[in-house]
N, C-alpha and C positions, 0 to 999 in steps of 0.2 A: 331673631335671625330667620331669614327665609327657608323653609324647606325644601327638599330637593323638589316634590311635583308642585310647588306654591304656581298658582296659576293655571294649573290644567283641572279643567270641569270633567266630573265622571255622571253621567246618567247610568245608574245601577236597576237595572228593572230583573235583579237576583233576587231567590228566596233560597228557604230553608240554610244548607252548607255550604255546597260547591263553590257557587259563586260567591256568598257575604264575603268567606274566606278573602277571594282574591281583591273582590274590591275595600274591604276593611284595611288588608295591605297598604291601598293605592291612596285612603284615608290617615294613615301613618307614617306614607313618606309626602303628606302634606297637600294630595288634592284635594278638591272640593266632591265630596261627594255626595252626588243627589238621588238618594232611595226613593223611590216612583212605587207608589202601593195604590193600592185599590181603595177607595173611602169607607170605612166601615169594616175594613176586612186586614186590608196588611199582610205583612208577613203569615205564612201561616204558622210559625213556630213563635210567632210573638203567644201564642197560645199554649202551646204543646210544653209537656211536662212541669207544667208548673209546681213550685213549690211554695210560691205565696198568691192566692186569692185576688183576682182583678188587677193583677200588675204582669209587667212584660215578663216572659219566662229567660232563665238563665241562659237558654238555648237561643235566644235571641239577640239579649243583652251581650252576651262574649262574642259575636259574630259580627256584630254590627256598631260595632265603635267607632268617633270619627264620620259622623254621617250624618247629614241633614235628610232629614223626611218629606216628602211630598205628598196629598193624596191625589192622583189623577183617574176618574174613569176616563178609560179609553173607549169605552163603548159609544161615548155620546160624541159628537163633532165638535163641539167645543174644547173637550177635554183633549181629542186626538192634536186638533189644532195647538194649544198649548204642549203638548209634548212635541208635536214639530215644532214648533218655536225653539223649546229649551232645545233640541236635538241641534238646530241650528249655530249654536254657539256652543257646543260641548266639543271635547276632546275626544274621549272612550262614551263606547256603547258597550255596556255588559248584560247579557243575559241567559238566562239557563233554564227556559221553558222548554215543554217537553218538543219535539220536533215539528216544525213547520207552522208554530204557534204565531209568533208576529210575522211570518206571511201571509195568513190567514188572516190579517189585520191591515194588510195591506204595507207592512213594514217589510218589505223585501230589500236585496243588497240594494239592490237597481234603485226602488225609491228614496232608501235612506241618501247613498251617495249624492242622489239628486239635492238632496236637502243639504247634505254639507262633504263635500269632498275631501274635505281634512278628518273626517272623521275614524277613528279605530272601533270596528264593532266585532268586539269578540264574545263568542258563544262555546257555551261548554254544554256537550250534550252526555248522553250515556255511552255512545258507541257512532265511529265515524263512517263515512258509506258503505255500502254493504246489505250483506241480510239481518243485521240485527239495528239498522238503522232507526228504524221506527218503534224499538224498541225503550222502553221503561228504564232505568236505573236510579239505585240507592245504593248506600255505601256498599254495602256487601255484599251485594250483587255487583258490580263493579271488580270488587276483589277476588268474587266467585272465578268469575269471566276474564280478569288482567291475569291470573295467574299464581294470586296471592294464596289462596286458600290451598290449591290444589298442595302445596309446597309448604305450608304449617303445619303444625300439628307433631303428633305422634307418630311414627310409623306404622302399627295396627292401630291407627284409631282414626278418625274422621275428620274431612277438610275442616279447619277450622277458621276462623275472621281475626284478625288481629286487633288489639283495641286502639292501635294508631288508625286514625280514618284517613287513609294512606286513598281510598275512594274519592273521596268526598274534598279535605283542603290539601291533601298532595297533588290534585286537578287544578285548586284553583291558584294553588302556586305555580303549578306547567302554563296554565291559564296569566299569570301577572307576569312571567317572564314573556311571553309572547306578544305582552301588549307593551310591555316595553321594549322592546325590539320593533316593532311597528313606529312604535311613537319613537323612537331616535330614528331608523330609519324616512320617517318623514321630514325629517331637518334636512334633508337630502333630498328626497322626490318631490315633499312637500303635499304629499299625497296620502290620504288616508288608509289603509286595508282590512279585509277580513285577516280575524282570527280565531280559527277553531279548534278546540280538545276534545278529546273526548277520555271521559272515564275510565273506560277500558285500556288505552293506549296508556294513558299516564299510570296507570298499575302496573303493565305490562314494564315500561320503562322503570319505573323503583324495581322491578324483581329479574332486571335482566341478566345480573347473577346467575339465574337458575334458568334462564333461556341459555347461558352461555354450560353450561352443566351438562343442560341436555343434549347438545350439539357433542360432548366430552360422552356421553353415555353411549356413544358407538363404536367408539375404541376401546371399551371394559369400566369394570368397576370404578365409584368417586371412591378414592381411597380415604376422601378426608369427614366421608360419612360413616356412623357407626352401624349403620345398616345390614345386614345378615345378605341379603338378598337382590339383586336390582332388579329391572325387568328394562323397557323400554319408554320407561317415560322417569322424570324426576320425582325421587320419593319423599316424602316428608321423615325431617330426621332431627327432632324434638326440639333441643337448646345447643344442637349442634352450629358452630359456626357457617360450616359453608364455604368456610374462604380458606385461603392456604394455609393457616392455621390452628389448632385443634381450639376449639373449643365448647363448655361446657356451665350450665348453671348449678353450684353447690351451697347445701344447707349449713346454715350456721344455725348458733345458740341466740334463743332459746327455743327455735323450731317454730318456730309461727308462720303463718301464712305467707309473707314475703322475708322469711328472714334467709335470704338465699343470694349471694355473690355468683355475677357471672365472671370467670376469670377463661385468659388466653392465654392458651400455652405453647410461646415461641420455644423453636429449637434453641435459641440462644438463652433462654433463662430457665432451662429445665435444669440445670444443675444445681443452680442459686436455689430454685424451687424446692426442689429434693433436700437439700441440705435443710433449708428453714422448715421443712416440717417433720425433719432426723428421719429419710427413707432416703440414706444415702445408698441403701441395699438395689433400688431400682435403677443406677446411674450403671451398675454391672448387669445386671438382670439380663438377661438377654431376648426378654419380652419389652423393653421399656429402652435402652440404651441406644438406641438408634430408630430415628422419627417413623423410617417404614416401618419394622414390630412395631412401633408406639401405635402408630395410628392402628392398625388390626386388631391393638388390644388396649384401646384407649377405655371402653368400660371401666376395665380392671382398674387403671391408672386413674382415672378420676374416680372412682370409689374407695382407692388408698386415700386421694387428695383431699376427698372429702369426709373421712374419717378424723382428719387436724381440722379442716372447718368449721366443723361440730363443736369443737373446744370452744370456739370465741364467737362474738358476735362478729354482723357481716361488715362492723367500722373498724373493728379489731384487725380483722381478717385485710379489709383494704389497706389500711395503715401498715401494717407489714410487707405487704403483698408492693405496695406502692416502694418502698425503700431498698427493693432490688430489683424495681423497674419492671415487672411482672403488670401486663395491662387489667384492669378488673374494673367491677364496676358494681356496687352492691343494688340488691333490687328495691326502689325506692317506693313506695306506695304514694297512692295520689293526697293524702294526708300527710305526710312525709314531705312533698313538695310544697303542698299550699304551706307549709309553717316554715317553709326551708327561708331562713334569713336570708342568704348570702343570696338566694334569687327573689328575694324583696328588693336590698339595695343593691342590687342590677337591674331594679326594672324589669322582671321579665314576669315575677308574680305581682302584680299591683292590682291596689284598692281603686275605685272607681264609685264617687257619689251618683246614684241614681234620683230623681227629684221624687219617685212613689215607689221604689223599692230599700231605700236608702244607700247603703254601702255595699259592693260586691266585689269579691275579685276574678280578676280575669288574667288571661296568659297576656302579657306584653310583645314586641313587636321584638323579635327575636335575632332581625334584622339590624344590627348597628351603625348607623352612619354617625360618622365624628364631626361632619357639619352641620347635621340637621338629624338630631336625635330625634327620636320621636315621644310624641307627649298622647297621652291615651286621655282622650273626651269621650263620653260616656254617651251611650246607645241613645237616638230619636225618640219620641215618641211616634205615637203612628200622626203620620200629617202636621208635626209640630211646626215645621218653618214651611208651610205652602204659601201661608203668606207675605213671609217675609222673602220668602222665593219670586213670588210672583212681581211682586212691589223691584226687589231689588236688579233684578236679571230680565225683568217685561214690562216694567213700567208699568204696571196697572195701578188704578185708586182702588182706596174703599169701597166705590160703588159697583166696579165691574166685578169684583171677588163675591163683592155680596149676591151679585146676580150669575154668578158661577156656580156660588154653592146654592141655590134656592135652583137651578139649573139640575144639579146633580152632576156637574161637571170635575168639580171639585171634592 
C-alpha cells in the first residue's frame, strides 16, 4: 500500500539532530528522502560518539532512517549543477546550516524559487531575526535561551537541561508540521513557500505553560507551586506539576536510582487516595482537607504519601494507584524501555539490520497512521545510492558518473 508522502522527493542537506529529526519523519510517512553530504566527510555525527570502530555511530544510525544518501560537493560546478538538477524535481528543501550558509552558495530564496516554484524549502536555525540571529545554537543552548532551563530544576539549585532534546527534534517536529502545511497548502496555490523555525521559538512554545505563570506572577503567589518565596520571574519548582493539579515524584522499594512514581493528586480522588494508603486522619485534618490548605502544605502531604510508597515497588504502587483512578506514572529507565515488550510489538522500540554494524534498535515513528503505517529501513551509508540516484532521477551512464567522481564532483 501506498504511504501517505509516497511521491513526494525531499532534498535533505541536515546534519547532526535538528533537522534528520524532521526529515527521518517525512522518510516514515513514505517520502523519498535524498541526504546530500559532502564526499569523504558526511554527516558529522556519522562519527561522533561511537561505540563500534569504523562503522556509523548510533547517533547517526537513529536519526537517519528511511533515507537515501548522495555524496555532492558543492564547491565544484559540476556538483552545484547536479544539486540544481535534483532541486528541480524535488518537493521539500530542508536544511539547518548555520545562518546565511547556502546564500553564500549562491542558494538564496530568490535563486532556488527560480529553479522550482513548487518547491518547500524550510530552514531551522538557532534563533529567528533579531539580535541573536547570527547566533550559534545546540540543544541546550536552545533550552537555555527558549525558557526551559530557567524553569527546571530545583528551587535553590541551578538552571538545569532536561534530557528530552525538546531543542533539537521538538524543532524539527515544529519544523515537519510547517512543511506539511506548506505542502497541502500548495494543492491550492500550487505554489511553493519558505519555512522557517527556529530553536528558541519552538522551546519557548513547549514551556508556554510557564510563559502563561509568569503573566499569573503579578497578581500573587502560584499557589500550585511548593515554593517558600516568589519574586518576579518563574521559579523552578522540582517535580512539581505546574498545572492545576498538585503534583509530585515518590520513592518506592527497593530505593534505587529510578525506583520513583510520579503520581497526581486530583481533588476528586484524594479521598479514594487517603483511604488506600489508611491516612483517613488527613480527609479531617484541617491542613489537607480542603485543596487551598492542601496545596500550602502539600510537602507534608506528599511525604505522608510517600511514606506507603516506600512499602511497594513503583508497579505495585501503579497497579493500585490505577484501580481508583488516581493518574501516575512509574519512572522508567532507558533500560526499562529498550526491554519494554509491549513497546516492541507496538513498533515503537524496533530492531533495524544495519549491513556493518549488524542489528540495532532504535525509537519507531511514534506517529500512527492506519493507512500507511510506517516500516523503519535502516540508516544510508555515506554516498550509498548516488549512483543509483544519478542513473535513476538524471539519466546519467556509467561514464558520466565515472568522470564525476575522478572530477571530485561526486
Amino acid at each position: 500500500m501506498a504511504k501517505a508522502l509516497t511521491g513526494v522527493r525531499v532534498l535533505d542537506m541536515t546534519h547532526v539532530q535538528s533537522g534528520p529529526s524532521c526529515t527521518q519523519l517525512l522518510g516514515w510517512f513514505g517520502a523519498d528522502v535524498i541526504k546530500v553530504e559532502m564526499p569523504g566527510k558526511g554527516d558529522a555525527t556519522r562519527g561522533q560518539l561511537r561505540d563500534l570502530p569504523e562503522v556509523d555511530s548510533l547517533y547517526f544510525t537513529m536519526l537517519n532512517c528511511n533515507k537515501r544518501s548522495i555524496t555532492i560537493n558543492m564547491k565544484s560546478q559540476s556538483g552545484k549543477k547536479i544539486f540544481e538538477e535534483l532541486l528541480k524535481t524535488s518537493d521539500i528543501l530542508v536544511e539547518n546550516f548555520a545562518p546565511g550558509a547556502l546564500d553564500r552558495q549562491g542558494l538564496t530564496w530568490e535563486r532556488i524559487q527560480s529553479l522550482n516554484p513548487r518547491v518547500i524549502y524550510a530552514s531551522i536555525k538557532g534563533f529567528g531575526p533579531g539580535p541573536y540571529a547570527d547566533c550559534k545554537a545546540y540543544e541546550t543552548a536552545a533550552q537555555a535561551m527558549g525558557g526551559a532551563m530557567s524553569t527546571t530544576g530545583w528551587e535553590h539549585g541551578p538552571p538545569t537541561s532536561t534530557g528530552a532534546q525538546i531543542g533539537d527534534s521538538g524543532t524539527g517536529v515544529h519544523a515537519l508540521a510547517g512543511i506539511l502545511a506548506a505542502l497541502y497548502q500548495r494543492t491550492v496555490t500550487g505554489r511553493g513557500q519558505r519555512v522557517e523555525v527556529a530553536m528558541q521559538d519552538a522551546v519557548l512554545n513547549l514551556c508556554r505553560v510557564k510563559l502563561r505563570d509568569q503573566q499569573r506572577l503579578k497578581h500573587g503567589p502560584l499557589h500550585e507551586y511548593p515554593n517558600e518565596k516568589f519574586g518576579d520571574e518563574v521559579p523552578r519548582s522540582g517535580n512539581a506539576s505546574g498545572g492545576g493539579q498538585l503534583g509530585n515524584g515518590l520513592q518506592c522499594k527497593p530505593g534505587g536510582p529510578n525506583d520513583y512514581i510520579y503520581m497526581i493528586c486530583q481533588e476528586t480522588m484524594f479521598e479514594p487516595l487517603m483511604k488506600l494508603i489508611e491516612r483517613e486522619d488527613m480527609l479531617t485534618d484541617p491542613k489537607f482537607a480542603k485543596i487551598g490548605p492542601r496545596r500550602k502544605h502539600q510537602d507534608e502531604m506528599w511525604s505522608n504519601i510517600e511514606a506507603w510508597t516506600k512499602k511497594h515497588t513503583k508497579f505495585e504502587v501503579m497497579s493500585m494507584l490505577n484501580k481508583i483512578d488516581v493518574p501516575c506514572g512509574p519512572i522508567l529507565s532507558m533500560k526499562d524501555l529498550i526491554e519494554d515488550k509491549s513497546l516492541q510489538e507496538r513498533g515503537i522500540v524496533v530492531d533495524v539490520p544495519h549491513p556493518k554494524r549488524g542489528v540495532f534498535k532504535t525509537v519507531g515513528c511514534p506517529i500512527v497512521l492506519s493507512d500507511s503505517p510506517a516500516e523503519v529501513t535502516t540508516s544510508p551509508l555515506l554516498g550509498e545510492h548516488t549512483e543509483e540516484i544519478l542513473k535513476e532521477l538524471m539519466g546519467y551512464d556509467k561514464e558520466q558518473i565515472e568522470k564525476l567522481r575522478k572530477e571530485g564532483a561526486i
